[in-house]
C-alpha angles and dihedrals in degrees: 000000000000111000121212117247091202138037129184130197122222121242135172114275087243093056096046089043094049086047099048076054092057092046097050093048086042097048115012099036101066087057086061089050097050089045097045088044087057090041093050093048096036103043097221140094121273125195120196119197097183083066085070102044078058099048117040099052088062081045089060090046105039083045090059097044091049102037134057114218138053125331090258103050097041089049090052083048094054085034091056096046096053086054105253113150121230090002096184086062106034073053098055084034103050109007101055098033107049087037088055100024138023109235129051123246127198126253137214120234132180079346100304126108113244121202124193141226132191117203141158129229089014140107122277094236130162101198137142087012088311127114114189115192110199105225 
């Protein structure tokens, strides 16, 4: 007999999604203070990959608790309306690469080369071959 490993309790969409809230201010939010402090005292930009490798994976589950379709299709809908352009490829582009690898390459997409940007207290933008995703 095979035993499970894992086992998850149910829980209704608001509660998980009031809990995923508390563990983002508890845990995530303190990163933008720090940041935003240094920014504050230093005067320039700072990016902070690690911010992604916390977001996007509660992006992918939030996405699949809210949306109906496939992963990928639920994850472009939470993306959008977030206001992330081009959110299929900021997901291959960030997502993937800064979960398996730790720097960031360009793509090429409809036959241009696209470079990226991570900032804070920005704008997400995707102008002159750059696309900049606001943590």
């Amino acid at each position: 007999m095979k035993h499970k490993t894992f086992s998850y309790k149910r829980v209704p969409k608001k509660q998980f999604l009031i809990a995923v809230k508390g563990r983002l201010e508890d845990e995530v939010s303190p990163y933008f203070r720090c940041i935003e402090q240094e920014h504050r005292r230093s005067g320039r930009g700072i990016g902070f990959w690690a911010l992604v490798r916390m977001l996007f994976p509660v992006i992918e589950t939030v996405s699949s608790v809210l949306y109906q379709g496939t992963p990928g299709q639920k994850r472009a809908r939470l993306l959008q309306e977030i206001g992330i352009p081009f959110p299929n490829l900021v997901w291959e582009m960030y997502r993937h690469t800064l979960s398996h690898n730790d720097e960031l390459m360009a793509a090429r997409y409809k036959g241009r080369q696209v470079g990226w940007g991570i900032s804070i207290g920005g704008n997400h933008k995707c102008e002159g071959g750059q696309l900049m995703i606001d943590m």
